[in-house]
N, C-alpha and C positions, 0 to 999 in steps of 0.2 A: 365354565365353557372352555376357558385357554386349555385346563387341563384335557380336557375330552380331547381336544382339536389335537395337541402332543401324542395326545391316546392314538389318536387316528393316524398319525404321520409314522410314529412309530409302529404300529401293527402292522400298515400297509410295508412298509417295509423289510421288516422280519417277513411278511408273506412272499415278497419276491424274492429274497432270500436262499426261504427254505425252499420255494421250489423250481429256484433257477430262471426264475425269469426275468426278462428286461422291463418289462413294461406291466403298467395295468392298468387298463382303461374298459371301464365296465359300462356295458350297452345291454345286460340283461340281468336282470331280479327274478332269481329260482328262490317260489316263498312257499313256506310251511302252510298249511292249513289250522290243524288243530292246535288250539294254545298260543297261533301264532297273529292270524289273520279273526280265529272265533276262541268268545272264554270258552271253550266248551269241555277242556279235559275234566272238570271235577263232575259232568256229570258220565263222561266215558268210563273213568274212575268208578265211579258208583255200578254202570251196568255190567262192567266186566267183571265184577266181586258180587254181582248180586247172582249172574250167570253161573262163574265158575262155583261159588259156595255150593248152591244149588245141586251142581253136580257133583261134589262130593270133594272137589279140589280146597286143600288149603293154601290159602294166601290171605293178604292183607289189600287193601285199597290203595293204600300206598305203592308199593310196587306196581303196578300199573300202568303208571305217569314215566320207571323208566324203562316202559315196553312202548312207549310212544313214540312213531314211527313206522313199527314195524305193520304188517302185513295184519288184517285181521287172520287170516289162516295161520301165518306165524304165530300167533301170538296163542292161536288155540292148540298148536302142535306144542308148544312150547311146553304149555302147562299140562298137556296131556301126558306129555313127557316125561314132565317133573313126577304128575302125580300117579300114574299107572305103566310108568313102562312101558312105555311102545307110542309109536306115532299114532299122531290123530288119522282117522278115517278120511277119506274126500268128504265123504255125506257128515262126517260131525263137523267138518270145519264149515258145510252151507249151513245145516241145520242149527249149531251153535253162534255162528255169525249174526244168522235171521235174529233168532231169541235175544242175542247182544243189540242188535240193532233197534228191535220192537221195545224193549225196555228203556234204553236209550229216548228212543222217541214219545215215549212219558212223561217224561222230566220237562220242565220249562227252558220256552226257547232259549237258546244261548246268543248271550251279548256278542255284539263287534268288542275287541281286545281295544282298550282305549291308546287313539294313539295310528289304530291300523290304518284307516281311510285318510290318513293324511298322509302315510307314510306311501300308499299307495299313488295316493293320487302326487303328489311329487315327483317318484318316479316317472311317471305317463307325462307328466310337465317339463319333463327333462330328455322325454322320447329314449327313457328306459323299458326295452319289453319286458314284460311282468310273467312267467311261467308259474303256474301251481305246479307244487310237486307236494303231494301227499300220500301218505300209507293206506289212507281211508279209502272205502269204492262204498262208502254212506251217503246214498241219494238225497237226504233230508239234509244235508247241509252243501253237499254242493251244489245243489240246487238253487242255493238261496244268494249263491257269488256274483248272479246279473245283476241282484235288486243292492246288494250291499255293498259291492265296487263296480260300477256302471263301467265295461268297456275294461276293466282289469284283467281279466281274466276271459278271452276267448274261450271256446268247448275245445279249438286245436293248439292252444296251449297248455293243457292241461297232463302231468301225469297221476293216473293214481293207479290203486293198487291192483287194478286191472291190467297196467301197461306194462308191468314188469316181471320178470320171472324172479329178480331177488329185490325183496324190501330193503330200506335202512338198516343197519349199517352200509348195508353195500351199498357202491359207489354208482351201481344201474343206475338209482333213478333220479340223478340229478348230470347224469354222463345223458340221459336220455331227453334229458329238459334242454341242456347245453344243443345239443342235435335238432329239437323243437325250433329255438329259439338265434340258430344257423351261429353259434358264438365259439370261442375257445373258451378253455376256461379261465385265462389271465382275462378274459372278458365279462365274469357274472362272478355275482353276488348273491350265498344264500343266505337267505334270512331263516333260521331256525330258532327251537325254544327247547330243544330236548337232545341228550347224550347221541342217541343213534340218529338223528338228523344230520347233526353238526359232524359226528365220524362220516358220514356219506359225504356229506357237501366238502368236506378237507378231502377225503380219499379224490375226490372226484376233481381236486385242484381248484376249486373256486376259493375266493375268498371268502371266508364264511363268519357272519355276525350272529350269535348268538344272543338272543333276549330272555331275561329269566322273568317270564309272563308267570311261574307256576313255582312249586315249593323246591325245585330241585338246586343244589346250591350251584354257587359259580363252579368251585372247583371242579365237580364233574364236568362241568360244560367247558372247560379250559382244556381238561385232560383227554376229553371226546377228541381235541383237533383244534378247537375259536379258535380263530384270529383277533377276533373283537368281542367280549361280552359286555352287553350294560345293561344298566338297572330295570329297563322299562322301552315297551313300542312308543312311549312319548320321546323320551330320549331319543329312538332312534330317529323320529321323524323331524326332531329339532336339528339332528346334527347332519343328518341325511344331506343337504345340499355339500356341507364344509365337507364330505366324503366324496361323494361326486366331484366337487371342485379341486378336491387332494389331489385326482389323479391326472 
């Protein structure tokens, strides 16, 4: 724990640092959804390889986890991209979305990330505002954020893939959660689990802690922008108050 707590003192400070600021005192939690807050990427993983194979797209199941973030339409332009030369359609990116989504909601509910609901509910104990800021506009799971963090998570704090014109990496939707949540950004903290998360939430000036919930290594997650990565949402929620109390 000493060392964490070093971790913390030192990161915060290279954060003001790099970008010039005096202060940092965070009054708002801009948090990931997928992978971050639900386990749900391996079975995202699953439908978006079971989709694109389908259509005739190759990839792997792996690379998917580092399209996490982005927009589902992105992520269908991407590969349509890759795989035929030319940009995806409007109507392939609903129609392809739908099928992504339908097969998705197949698979068995996905877990709370162990670790989340404490880490949230501390926040709220500390009269930190909680923003979602997710890639996803997946009904079947944000649906389920009243019954899973009671009061975490407002309907007008919320951004998703519907509220922005550019997904992760860009710096929109976490500039646009900051705006939600009336903060600067030497004032919030994002909580992320994946490379074009943690690139937005740094482009966007927050201080940004990266959790490796999923198989991606640290280093990517260093290289995206963290200010902080550790091992596990249990971690973070243990060390959560000694972060708050840093500042």
């Amino acid at each position: 724990m000493e060392k964490h707590n070093k971790d913390i003192h030192d990161s915060i400070e290279r954060y003001k640092i790099r970008h010039g600021y005096t202060s940092f005192t965070p009054r708002a939690a801009l948090i990931d959804m997928d992978g971050t807050l639900l386990d749900s990427m391996k079975w995202h993983t699953k439908a978006w390889h079971r989709m694109m194979t389908e259509l005739g797209v190759e990839c792997t199941r792996e690379e998917f986890y580092l399209y996490e973030g982005m927009t589902g339409a992105a992520t269908i332009d991407t590969l349509i991209r890759r795989a035929f030369g030319r940009p995806a359609t409007p109507e392939e990116k609903t129609e392809l979305y739908a099928r992504k989504t339908g097969y998705f909601n197949e698979y068995p509910r996905v877990e709370i990330v162990k670790g989340a609901e404490r880490m949230v509910r501390c926040l709220m104990e500390n009269d930190i505002t909680c923003v979602l800021v997710t890639g996803s506009g997946q009904p079947s799971n944000l649906a389920r954020l009243d019954d899973d963090f009671p009061g975490g998570f407002p309907h007008d704090l919320r951004i998703t893939s519907h509220s922005v014109t550019f997904g992760k990496p860009h710096p929109e939707p976490y500039l646009k959660a900051m705006a939600l949540a009336k903060a600067a950004p030497w004032e919030c903290i994002v909580i992320e689990n994946a490379p074009l998360g943690v690139e937005s939430g740094a482009k966007a000036g927050a201080f940004t802690i990266a959790v490796t919930t999923g198989p991606i290594p640290d280093k990517e997650l260093w290289k995206a922008g963290a200010d902080l990565v550790l091992p596990s949402m249990e971690t973070l929620a243990d060390l959560l108050p000694y972060i708050l109390n840093e500042c």
